[in-house]
C-alpha positions in Angstrom: -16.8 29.4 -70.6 -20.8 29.2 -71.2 -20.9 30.1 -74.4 -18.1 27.4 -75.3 -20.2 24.9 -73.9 -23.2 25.8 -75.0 -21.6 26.3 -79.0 -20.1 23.0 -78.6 -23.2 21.5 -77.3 -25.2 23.1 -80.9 -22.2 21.4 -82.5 -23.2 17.9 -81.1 -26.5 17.9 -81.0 -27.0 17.2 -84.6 -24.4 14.5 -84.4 -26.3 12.5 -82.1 -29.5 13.2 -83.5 -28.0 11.8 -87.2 -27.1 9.1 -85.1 -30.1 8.7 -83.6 -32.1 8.3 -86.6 -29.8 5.9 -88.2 -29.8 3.5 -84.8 -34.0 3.8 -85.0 -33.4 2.3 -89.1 -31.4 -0.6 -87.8 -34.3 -1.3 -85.1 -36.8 -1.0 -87.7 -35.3 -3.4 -90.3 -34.1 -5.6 -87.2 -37.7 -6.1 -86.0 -39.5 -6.3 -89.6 -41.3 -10.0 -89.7 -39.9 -12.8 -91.5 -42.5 -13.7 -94.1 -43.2 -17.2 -94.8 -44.4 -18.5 -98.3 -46.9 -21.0 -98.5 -44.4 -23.3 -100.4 -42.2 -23.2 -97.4 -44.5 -23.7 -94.8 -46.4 -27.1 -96.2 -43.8 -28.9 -94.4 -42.7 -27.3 -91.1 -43.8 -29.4 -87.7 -46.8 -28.4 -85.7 -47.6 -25.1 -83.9 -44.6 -23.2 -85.9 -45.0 -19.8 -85.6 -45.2 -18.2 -89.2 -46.0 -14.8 -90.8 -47.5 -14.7 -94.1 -48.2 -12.1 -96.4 -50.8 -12.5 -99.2 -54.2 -12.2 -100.0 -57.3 -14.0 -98.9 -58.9 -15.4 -101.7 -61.9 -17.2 -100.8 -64.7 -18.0 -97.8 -64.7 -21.8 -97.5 -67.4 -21.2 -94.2 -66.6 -22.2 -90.6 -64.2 -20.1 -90.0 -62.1 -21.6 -92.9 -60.8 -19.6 -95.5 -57.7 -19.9 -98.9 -54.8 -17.9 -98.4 -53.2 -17.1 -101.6 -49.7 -16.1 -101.9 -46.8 -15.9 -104.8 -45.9 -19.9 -104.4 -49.6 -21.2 -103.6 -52.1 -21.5 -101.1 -53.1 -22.8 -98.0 -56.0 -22.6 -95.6 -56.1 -20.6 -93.0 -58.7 -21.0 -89.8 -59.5 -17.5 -88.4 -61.8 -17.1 -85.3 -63.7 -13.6 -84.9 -61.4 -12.3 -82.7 -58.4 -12.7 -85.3 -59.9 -10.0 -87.5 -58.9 -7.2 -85.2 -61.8 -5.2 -86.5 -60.3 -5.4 -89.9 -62.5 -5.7 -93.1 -60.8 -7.9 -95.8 -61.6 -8.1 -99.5 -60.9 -10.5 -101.9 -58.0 -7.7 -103.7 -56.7 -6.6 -100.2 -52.7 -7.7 -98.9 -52.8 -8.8 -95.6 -49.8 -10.0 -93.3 -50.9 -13.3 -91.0 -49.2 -14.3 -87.9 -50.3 -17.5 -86.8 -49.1 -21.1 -86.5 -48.8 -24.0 -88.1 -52.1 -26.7 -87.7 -51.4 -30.4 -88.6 -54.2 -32.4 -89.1 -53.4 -35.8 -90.0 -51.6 -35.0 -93.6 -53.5 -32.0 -94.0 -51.3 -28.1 -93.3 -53.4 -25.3 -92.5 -52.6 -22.0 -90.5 -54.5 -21.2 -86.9 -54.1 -17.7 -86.8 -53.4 -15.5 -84.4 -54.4 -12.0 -85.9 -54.3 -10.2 -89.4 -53.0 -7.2 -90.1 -54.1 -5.0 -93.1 
């Protein structure tokens, strides 16, 4: 009776890890951000939430810099903290979560943290 169980178990058990691994794909593509493009986000209300991914193309100073994407660019406002120890050249893709800032007519992105 043991060694039924136990050659039926080695029959399973790669089964369920197949399965396993295919579940894992769906939760990785479930969770993978939404990216916004700048085009799209010009017009959304105040404090949206948004993901961007692009490059940071220029140092405006004060904490103010042009985020450069497929369909445009906007500007971003990213505080020390936001870097997450990354170092970012002019060349380098970078994903941006952060949200929407409304200033009068004016769009720009508060953001939240960068990811290289």
């Amino acid at each position: 009776m043991k060694k039924i169980s136990m050659l039926a178990l080695c029959a399973i058990m790669p089964i369920c890890g197949a399965m396993a691994a295919k579940n894992m794909q769906n939760v990785i593509h479930q969770n993978a951000p939404v990216y916004w493009s700048v085009s799209e986000i010009v017009d959304m209300p105040d404090n949206t939430p948004v993901v961007l991914l692009g490059r940071i193309t220029k140092n405006m100073g004060d904490e103010i810099f042009l985020f450069e994407d497929s369909s445009g660019n906007i500007m971003l406002q990213i505080d020390e903290e936001d870097w997450n120890g990354n170092t970012v050249r002019v060349d380098d893709v970078v994903t941006v979560y952060g949200h929407i800032d409304k200033k009068g007519n004016i769009t720009e992105v508060e953001v939240d943290s960068i990811v290289k």
